[in-house]
Biotite code that builds the C-alpha atoms (Angstrom):
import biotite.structure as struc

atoms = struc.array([
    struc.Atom([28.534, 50.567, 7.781], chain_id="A", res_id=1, res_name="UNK", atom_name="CA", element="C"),
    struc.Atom([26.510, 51.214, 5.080], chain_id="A", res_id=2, res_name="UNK", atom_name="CA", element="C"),
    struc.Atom([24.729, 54.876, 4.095], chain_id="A", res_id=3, res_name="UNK", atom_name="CA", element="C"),
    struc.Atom([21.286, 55.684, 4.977], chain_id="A", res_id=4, res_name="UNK", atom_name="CA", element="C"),
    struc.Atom([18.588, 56.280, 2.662], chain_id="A", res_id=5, res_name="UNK", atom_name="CA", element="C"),
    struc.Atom([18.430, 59.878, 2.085], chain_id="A", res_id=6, res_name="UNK", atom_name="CA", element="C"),
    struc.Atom([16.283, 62.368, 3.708], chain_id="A", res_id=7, res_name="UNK", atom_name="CA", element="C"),
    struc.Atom([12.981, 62.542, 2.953], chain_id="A", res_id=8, res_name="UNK", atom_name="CA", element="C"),
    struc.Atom([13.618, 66.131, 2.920], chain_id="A", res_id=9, res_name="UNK", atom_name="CA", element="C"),
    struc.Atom([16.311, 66.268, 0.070], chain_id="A", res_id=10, res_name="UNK", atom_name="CA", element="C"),
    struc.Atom([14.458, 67.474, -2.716], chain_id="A", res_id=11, res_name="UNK", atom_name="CA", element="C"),
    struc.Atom([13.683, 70.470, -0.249], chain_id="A", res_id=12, res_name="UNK", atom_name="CA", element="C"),
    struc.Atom([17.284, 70.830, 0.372], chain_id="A", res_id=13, res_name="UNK", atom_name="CA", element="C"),
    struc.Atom([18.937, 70.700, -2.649], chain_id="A", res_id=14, res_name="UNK", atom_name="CA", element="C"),
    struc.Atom([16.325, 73.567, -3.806], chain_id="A", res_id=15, res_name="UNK", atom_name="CA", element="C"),
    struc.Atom([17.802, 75.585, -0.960], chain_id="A", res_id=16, res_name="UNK", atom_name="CA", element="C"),
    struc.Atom([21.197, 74.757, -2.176], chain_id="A", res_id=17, res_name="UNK", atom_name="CA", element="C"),
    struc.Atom([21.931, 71.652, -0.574], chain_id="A", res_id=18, res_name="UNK", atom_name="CA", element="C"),
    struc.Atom([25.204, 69.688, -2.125], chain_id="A", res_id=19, res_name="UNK", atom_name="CA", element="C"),
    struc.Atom([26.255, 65.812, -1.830], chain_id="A", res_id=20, res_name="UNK", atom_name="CA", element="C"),
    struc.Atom([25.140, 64.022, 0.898], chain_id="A", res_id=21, res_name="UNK", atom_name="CA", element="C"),
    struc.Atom([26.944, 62.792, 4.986], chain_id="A", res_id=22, res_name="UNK", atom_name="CA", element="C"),
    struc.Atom([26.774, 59.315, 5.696], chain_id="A", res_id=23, res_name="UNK", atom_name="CA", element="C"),
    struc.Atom([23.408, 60.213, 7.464], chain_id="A", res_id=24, res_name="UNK", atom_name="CA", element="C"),
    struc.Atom([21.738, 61.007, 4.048], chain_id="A", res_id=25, res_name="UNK", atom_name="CA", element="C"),
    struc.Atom([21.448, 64.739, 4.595], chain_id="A", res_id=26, res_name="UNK", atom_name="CA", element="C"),
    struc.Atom([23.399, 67.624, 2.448], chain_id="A", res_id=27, res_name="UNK", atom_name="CA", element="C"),
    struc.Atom([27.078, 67.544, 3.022], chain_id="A", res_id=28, res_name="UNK", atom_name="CA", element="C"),
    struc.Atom([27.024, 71.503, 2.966], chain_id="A", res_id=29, res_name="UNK", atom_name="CA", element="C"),
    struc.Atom([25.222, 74.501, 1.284], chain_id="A", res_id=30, res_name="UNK", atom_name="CA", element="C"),
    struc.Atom([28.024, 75.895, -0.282], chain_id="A", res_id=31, res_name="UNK", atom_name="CA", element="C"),
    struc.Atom([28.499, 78.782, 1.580], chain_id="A", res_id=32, res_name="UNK", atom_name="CA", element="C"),
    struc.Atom([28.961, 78.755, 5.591], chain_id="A", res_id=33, res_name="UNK", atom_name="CA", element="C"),
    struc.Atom([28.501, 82.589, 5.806], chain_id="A", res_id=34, res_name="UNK", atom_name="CA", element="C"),
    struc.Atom([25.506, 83.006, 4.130], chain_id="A", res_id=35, res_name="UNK", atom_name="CA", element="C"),
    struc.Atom([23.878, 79.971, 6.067], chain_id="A", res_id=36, res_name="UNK", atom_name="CA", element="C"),
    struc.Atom([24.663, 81.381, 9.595], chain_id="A", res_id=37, res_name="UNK", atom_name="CA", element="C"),
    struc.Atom([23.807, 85.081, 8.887], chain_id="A", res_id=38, res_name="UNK", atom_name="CA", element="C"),
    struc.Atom([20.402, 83.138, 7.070], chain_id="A", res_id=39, res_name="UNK", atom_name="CA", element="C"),
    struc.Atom([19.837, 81.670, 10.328], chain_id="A", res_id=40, res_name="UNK", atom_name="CA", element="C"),
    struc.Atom([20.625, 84.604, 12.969], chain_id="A", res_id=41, res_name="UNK", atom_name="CA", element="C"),
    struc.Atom([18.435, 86.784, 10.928], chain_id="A", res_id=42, res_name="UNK", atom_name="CA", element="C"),
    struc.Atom([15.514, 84.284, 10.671], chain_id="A", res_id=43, res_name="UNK", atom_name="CA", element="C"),
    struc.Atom([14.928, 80.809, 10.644], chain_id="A", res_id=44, res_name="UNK", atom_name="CA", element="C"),
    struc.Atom([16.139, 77.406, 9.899], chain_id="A", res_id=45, res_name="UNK", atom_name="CA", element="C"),
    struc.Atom([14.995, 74.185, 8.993], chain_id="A", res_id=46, res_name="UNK", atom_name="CA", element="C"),
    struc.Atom([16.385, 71.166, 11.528], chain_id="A", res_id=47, res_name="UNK", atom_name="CA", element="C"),
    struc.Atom([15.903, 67.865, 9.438], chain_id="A", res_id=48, res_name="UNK", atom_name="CA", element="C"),
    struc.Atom([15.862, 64.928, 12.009], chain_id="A", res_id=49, res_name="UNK", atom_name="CA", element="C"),
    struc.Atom([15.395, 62.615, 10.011], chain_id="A", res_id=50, res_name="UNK", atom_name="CA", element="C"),
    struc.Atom([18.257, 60.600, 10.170], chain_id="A", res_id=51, res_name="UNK", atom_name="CA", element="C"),
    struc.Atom([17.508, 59.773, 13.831], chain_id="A", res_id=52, res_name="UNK", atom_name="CA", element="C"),
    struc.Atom([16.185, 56.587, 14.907], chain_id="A", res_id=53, res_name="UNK", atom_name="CA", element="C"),
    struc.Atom([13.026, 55.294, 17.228], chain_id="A", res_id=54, res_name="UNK", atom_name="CA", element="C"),
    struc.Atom([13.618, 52.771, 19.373], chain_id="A", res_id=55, res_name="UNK", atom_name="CA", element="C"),
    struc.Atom([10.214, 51.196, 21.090], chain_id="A", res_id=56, res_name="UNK", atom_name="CA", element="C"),
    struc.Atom([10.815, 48.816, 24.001], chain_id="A", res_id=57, res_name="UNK", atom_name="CA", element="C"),
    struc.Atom([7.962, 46.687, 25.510], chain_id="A", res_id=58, res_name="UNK", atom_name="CA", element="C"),
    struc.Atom([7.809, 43.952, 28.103], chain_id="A", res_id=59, res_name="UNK", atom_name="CA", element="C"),
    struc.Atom([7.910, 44.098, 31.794], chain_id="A", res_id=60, res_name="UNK", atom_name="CA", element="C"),
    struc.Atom([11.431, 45.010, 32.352], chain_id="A", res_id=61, res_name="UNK", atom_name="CA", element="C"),
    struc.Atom([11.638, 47.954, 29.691], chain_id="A", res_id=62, res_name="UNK", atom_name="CA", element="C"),
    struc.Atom([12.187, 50.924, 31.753], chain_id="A", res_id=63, res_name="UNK", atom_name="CA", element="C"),
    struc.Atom([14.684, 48.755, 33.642], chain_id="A", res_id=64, res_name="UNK", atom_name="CA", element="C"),
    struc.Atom([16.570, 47.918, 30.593], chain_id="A", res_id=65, res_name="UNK", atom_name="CA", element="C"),
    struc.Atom([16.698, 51.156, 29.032], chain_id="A", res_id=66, res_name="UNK", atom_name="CA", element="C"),
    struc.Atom([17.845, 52.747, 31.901], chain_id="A", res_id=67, res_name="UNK", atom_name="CA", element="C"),
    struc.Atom([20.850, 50.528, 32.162], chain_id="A", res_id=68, res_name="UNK", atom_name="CA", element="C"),
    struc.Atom([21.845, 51.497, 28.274], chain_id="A", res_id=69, res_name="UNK", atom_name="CA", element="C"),
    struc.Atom([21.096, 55.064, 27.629], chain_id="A", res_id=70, res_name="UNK", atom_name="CA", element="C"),
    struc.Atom([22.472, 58.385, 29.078], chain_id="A", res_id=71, res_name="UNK", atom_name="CA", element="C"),
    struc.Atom([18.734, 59.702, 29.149], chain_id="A", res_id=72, res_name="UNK", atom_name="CA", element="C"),
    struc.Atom([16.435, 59.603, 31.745], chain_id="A", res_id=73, res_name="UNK", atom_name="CA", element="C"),
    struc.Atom([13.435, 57.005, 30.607], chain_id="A", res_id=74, res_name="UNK", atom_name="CA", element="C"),
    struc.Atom([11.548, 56.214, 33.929], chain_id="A", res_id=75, res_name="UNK", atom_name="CA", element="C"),
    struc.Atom([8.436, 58.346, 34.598], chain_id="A", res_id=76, res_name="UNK", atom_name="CA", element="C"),
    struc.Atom([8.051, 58.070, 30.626], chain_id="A", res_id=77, res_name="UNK", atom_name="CA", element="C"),
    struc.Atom([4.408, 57.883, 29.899], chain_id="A", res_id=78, res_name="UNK", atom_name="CA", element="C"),
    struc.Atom([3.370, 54.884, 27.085], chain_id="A", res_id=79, res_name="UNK", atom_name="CA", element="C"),
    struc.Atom([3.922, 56.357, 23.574], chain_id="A", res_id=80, res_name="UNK", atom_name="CA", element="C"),
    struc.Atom([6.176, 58.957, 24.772], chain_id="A", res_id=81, res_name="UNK", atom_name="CA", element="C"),
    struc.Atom([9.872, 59.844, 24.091], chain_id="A", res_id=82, res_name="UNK", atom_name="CA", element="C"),
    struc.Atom([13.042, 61.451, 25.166], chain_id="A", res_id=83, res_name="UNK", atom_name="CA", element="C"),
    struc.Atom([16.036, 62.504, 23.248], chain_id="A", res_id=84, res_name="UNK", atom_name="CA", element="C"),
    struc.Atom([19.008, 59.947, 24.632], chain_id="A", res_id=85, res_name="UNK", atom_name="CA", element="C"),
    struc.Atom([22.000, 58.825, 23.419], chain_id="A", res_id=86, res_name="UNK", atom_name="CA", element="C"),
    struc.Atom([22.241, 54.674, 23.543], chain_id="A", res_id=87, res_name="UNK", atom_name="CA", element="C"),
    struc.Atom([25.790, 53.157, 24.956], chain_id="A", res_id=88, res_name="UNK", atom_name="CA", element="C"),
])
């Protein structure tokens, strides 16, 4: 499996201290684990979800199909909607 294509995000990152990069194309750490959480429990954080992928379905049998292969629940979706699942 090959990496992804970094983060669109990674210039913004590595200003903030972000070092190396995970398989998903996002800073391997921030050098310091301590600072980060304390950072984050007295303010705010930045999630990058970026390395997550959209999967569109179409046809007559989507819902039906995407039921059967993700841990989410996808019926009752409206057209151009979304739900966070997890595909097996």
């Amino acid at each position: 499996m090959s990496a992804r294509r970094p983060s669109p995000l990674l210039d913004t990152h590595r200003a903030a201290g972000g070092r190396g990069l995970d398989d998903a194309g996002l800073p391997a750490d921030f050098g310091d684990p301590d600072a980060e959480y304390r950072a984050l429990t007295a303010g705010a954080g930045l999630v990058d979800l970026s390395a997550r992928d959209l999967l569109r379905a179409s046809g007559t049998d989507h819902l039906s199909v995407l039921h059967a292969i993700s841990t989410g629940v996808v019926d009752g979706l409206s057209p151009g909607s979304g739900a966070l699942t997890v595909l097996t």
